[in-house]
Structure formats: C-alpha cells, structure tokens
C-alpha positions in Angstrom: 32.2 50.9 -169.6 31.1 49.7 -166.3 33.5 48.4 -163.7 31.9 45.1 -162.6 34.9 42.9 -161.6 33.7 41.7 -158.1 37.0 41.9 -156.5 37.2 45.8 -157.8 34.0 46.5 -156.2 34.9 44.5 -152.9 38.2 47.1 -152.8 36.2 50.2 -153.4 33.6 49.7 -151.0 35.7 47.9 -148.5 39.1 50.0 -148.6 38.6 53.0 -150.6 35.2 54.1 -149.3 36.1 53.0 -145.7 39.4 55.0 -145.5 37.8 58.2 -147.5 35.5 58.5 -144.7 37.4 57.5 -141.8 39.9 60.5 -143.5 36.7 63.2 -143.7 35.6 62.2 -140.1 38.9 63.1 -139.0 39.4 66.2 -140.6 35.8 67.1 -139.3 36.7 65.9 -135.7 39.9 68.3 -136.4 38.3 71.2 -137.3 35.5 70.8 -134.4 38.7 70.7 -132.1 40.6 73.8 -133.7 36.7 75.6 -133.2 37.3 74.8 -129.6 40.8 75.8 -129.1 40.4 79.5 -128.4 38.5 78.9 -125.1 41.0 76.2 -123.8 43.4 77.8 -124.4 41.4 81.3 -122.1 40.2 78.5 -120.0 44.6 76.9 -119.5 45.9 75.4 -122.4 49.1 76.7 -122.2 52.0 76.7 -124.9 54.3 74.8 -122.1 55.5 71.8 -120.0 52.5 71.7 -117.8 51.5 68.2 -117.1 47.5 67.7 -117.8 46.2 66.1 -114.7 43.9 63.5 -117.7 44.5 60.6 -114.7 47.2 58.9 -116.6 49.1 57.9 -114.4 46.2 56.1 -112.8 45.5 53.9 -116.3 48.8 53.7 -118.1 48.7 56.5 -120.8 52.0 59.0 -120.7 51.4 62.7 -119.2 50.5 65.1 -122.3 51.4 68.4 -122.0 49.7 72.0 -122.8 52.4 71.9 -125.6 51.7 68.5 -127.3 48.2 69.6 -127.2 48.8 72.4 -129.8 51.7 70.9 -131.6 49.5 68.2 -132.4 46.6 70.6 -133.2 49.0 72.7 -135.3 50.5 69.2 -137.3 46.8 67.7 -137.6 46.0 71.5 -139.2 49.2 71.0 -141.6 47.6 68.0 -142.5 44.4 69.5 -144.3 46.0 72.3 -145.5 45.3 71.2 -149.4 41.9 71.9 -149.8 41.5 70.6 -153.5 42.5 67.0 -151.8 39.8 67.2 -149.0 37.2 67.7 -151.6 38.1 64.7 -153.7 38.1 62.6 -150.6 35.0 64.2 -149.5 33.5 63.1 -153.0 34.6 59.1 -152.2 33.6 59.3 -148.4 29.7 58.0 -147.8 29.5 57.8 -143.9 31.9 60.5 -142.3 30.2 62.1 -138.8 29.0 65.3 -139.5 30.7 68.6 -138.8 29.2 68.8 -135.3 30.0 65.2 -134.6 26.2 64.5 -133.0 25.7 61.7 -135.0 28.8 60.2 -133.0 27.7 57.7 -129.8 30.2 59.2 -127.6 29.6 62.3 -127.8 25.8 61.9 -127.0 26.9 60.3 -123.7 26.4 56.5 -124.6 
C-alpha cells in the first residue's frame, strides 16, 4: 500500500531526499579532491606544520596547515569507506552535483 500521509511525504522530500543528496554531493566533492591530491601534494602539500598562506589572517579564518589538509582528506576518506551504504544513499539522493562537479556555479566561475 501507498504511503500518502502528507506529513510523510513532506519529510521525505524535505529531509530525507535533501540530506541523501547533500551526503552524495559530498562524497563526490570528496573523491574529486582525493583525484587531485597526488599533484598537490608534487606541487607542496606537505605532511607538516607549514602554514598555507589561504589569506586568513587577512579575513578571520585560522591558518590550516599541509597536515590538516590530509588528515582531513584521510578522515573524510574513512568516512565513505562502506560502500554498500553509499549506494543506498545514492538510491534516495535526486539532485547531488555530478562527479566532475560542472554542474556546480562556483566552479564555473560565477
């Protein structure tokens, strides 16, 4: 039988459907990152206290450093290591960005 309680549907469409693809798009900005890592890190990411010169200080934000670059990379990839989850949320999600994240405004330069 048919769930058609108006409330149910409200919370699926609203909650469950938002979060699923706010979750995908995140793991798809994740992976796009992780696909980028091996030439930051030949290009300077380092493994260590080295400040990134991002202009923080300028704007507020904290320094980040080579380190909490990849310790975050390396926690976000911990994350998504259960791949029979990702596909159930994949199933839910309607409107993640796409693996190559062009359907994103930022990244055309908006």
């Amino acid at each position: 039988m048919a769930i058609t309680n108006p409330d149910v549907v409200r919370f699926s469409n609203e909650n469950i459907r938002r979060m699923a693809d706010l979750i995908v798009t995140l793991y798809n900005f994740s992976q796009g990152c992780q696909t980028q890592l091996a030439s930051l890190e030949a290009a300077g990411l380092t493994n260590t206290s080295d400040v990134i010169v991002d202009g923080s200080p300028g704007d507020g934000r904290t320094p980040i450093t080579g380190a909490q670059v990849l310790q975050f990379l390396m926690a976000l990839n911990n994350i998504f290591q259960n791949a029979p989850l990702l596909s159930e949320l994949q199933a839910v999600a309607v409107n993640p960005c796409s693996p190559d994240f062009s359907d994103l405004s930022w990244n055309q330069g908006e």
